[in-house]
C-alpha positions as CSV (number, residue, x, y, z in Angstrom):
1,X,101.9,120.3,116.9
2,X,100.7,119.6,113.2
3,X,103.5,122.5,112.1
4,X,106.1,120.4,113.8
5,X,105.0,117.3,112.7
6,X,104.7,118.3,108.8
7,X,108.4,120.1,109.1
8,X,109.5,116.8,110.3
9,X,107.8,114.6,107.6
10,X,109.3,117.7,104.9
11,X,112.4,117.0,106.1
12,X,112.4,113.7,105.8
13,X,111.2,113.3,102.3
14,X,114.0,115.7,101.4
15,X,116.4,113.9,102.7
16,X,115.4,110.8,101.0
17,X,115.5,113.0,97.7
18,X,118.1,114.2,98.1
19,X,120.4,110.8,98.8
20,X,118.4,109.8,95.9
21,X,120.0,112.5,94.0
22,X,116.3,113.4,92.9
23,X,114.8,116.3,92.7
24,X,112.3,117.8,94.8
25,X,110.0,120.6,93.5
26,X,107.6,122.1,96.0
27,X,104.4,124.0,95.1
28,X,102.6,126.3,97.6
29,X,99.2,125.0,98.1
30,X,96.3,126.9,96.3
31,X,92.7,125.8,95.5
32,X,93.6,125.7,91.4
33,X,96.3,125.8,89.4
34,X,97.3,127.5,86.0
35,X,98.6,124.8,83.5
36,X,101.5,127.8,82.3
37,X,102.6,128.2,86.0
38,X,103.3,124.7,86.9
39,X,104.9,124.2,83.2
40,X,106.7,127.7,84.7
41,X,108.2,125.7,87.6
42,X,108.8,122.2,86.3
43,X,110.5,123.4,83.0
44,X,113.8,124.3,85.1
45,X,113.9,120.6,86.2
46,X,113.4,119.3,82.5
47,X,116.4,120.9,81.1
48,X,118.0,118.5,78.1
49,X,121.2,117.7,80.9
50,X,118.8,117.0,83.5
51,X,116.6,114.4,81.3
52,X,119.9,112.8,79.9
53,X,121.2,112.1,83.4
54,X,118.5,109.9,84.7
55,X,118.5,106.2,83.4
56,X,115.7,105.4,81.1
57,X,115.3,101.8,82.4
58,X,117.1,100.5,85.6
59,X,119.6,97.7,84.3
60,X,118.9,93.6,85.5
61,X,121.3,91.9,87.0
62,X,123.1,89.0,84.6
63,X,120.8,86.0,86.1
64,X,118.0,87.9,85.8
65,X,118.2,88.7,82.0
66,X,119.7,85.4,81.1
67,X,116.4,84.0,82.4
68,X,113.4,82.9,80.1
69,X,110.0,84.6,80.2
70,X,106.7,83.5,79.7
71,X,106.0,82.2,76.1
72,X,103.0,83.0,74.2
73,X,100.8,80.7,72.5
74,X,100.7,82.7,69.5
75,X,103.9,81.6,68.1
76,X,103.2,78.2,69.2
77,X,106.3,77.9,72.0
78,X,104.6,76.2,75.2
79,X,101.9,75.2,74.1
80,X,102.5,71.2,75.2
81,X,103.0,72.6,78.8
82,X,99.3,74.4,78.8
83,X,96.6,72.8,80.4
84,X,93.8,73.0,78.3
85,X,90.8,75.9,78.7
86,X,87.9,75.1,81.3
87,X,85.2,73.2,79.6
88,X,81.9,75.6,78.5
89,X,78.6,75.6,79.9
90,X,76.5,73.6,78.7
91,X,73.5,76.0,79.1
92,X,74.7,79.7,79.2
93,X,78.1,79.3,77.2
94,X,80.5,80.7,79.8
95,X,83.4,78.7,81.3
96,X,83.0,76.7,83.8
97,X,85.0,77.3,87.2
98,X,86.6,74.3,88.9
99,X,84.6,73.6,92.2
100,X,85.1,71.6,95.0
101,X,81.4,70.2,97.0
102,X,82.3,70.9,101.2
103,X,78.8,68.7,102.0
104,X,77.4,65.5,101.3
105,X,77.8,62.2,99.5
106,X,80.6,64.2,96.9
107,X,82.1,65.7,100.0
108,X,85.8,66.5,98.7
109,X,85.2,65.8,94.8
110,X,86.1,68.6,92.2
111,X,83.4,69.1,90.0
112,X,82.7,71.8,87.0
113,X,80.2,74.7,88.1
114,X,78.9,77.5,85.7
115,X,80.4,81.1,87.3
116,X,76.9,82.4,86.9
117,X,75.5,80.6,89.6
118,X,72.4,81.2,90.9
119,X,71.0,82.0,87.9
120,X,72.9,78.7,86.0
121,X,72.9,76.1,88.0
122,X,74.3,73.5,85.2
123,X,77.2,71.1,86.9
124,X,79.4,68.9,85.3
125,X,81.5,65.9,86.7
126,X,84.7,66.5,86.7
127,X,85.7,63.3,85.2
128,X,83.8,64.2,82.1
129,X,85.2,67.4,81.0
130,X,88.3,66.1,78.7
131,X,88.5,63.2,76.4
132,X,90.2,60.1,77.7
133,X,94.4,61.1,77.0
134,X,93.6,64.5,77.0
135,X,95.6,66.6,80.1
136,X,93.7,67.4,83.0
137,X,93.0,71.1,84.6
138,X,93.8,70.8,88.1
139,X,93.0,74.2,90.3
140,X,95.8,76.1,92.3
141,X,94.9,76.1,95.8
């Protein structure tokens, strides 16, 4: 049963190589294996006609390279559509995570909480975290 089954998944996996126009090298399963003896049976495969055959990179379509990516800060494109970094903690140092409190009278509100919670339990109200003008951090839900 387990034969039929693995001839079966062999055969399909060379098929699918094969339509790929890939190739498929097969090593009989041992307990080790000599670095020379697989370099033996791969080198065939990694002939200079065979390397310069296979694309390098798989070309974009034209709307796909024609659109922008990400711009880095460094080179200061973007930076007036970053929101500014998480405020610190005032105790530990680390930055704060935005919250949101499930229970009681600030059921709802978004609020500042130190990541290293139980251990900091410093809080700070949202409100409070940016000077007045200065653009919000809103978290993605």
């Amino acid at each position: 049963m387990r034969a039929r089954i693995r001839k079966e998944r062999d055969d399909f996996v060379a098929g699918v190589f094969d339509a790929a126009g890939l190739a498929l090298l097969r090593v009989r399963v041992q307990r080790s294996y000599q670095p020379q003896e697989l370099a033996a049976l791969v080198e065939p495969f990694l002939s200079s006609q065979a390397v310069d055959a296979v694309p390098l990179a798989v070309p974009l379509p034209a709307a796909e390279q024609a659109a922008p990516t990400t711009l880095s800060p460094a080179n200061g494109e973007g930076e007036q559509n970053m929101a500014p970094a998480p405020p610190r903690c005032p105790k530990c140092g680390d930055e704060m995570v935005l919250r949101t409190a499930r229970r009681g009278d600030n059921q709802g509100q978004q609020f500042w909480g130190c990541p290293n919670f139980p251990r900091c339990r410093a809080t700070m109200p949202y409100e409070d975290a940016y000077p007045v003008g200065q653009e919000r951090y809103r978290a993605e839900v």
